[in-house]
matplotlib code that plots the C-alpha trace (Angstrom):
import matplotlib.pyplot as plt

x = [92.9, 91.6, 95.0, 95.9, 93.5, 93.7, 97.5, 96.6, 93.8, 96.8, 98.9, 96.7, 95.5, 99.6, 100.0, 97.1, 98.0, 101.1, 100.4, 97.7, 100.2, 103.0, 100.2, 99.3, 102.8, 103.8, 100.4, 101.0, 104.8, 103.6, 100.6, 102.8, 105.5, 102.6, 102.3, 105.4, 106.6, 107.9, 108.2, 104.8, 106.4, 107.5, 103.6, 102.4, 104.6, 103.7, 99.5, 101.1, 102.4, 99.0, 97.3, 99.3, 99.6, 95.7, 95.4, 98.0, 96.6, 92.9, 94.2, 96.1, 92.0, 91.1, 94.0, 92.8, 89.3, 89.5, 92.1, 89.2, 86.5, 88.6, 89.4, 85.7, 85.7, 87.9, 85.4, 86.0, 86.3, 89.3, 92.7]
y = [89.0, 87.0, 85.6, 89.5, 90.5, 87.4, 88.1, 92.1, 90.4, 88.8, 91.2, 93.7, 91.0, 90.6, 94.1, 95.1, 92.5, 93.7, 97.3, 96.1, 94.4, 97.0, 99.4, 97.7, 96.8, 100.6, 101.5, 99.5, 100.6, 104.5, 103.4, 102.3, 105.2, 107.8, 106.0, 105.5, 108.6, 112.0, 114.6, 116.4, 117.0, 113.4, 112.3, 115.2, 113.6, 109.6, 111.3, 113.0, 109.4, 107.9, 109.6, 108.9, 105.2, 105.3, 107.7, 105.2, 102.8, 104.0, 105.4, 101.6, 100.7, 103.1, 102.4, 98.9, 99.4, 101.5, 99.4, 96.7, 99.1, 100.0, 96.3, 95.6, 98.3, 96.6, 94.3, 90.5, 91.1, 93.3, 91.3]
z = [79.7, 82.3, 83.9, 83.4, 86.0, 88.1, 88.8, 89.2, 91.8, 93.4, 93.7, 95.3, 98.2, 98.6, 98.7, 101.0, 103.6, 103.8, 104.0, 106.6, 108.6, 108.5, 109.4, 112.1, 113.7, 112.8, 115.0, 117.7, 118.4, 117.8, 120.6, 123.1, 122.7, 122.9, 126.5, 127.3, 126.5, 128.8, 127.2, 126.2, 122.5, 121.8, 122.5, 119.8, 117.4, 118.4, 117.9, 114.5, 113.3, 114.2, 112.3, 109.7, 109.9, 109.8, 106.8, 104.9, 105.3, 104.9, 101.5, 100.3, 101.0, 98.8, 96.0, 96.0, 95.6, 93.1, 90.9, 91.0, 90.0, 87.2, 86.3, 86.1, 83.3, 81.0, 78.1, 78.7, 74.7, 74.7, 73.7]

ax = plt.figure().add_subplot(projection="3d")
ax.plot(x, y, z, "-o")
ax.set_aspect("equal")
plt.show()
């Protein structure tokens, strides 16, 4: 049971810092085409993927933290 939720453990650190890092690059490129941008509708939609990108990723966070606090449920006696 152990190994079980030391791979789980893994995977959520792999997943999260990729989420993060996607989120982050995803961010940055919506940032710099809210600036960038001419028309007063393409910067609505660059502020409408912002707040997306930060509500993902706020809610991967979330999904991770959770998992764990669930984990921590399971008995070290259960097989």
């Amino acid at each position: 049971m152990e190994s079980l939720k030391q791979l789980i453990d893994n995977w959520i650190l792999v997943a999260q810092g990729l989420i993060g890092s996607i989120g982050a690059l995803a961010f940055l490129v919506a940032f710099m085409y809210k600036i960038v941008a001419i028309e007063p509708r393409s910067v609505m939609e660059a502020k409408r993927w912002l707040g997306r990108i930060v509500f993902g990723t706020i809610g991967v966070e979330i999904a991770g933290t959770l998992t764990h606090a669930l984990i921590a449920t399971i008995p070290s006696t259960a097989h």
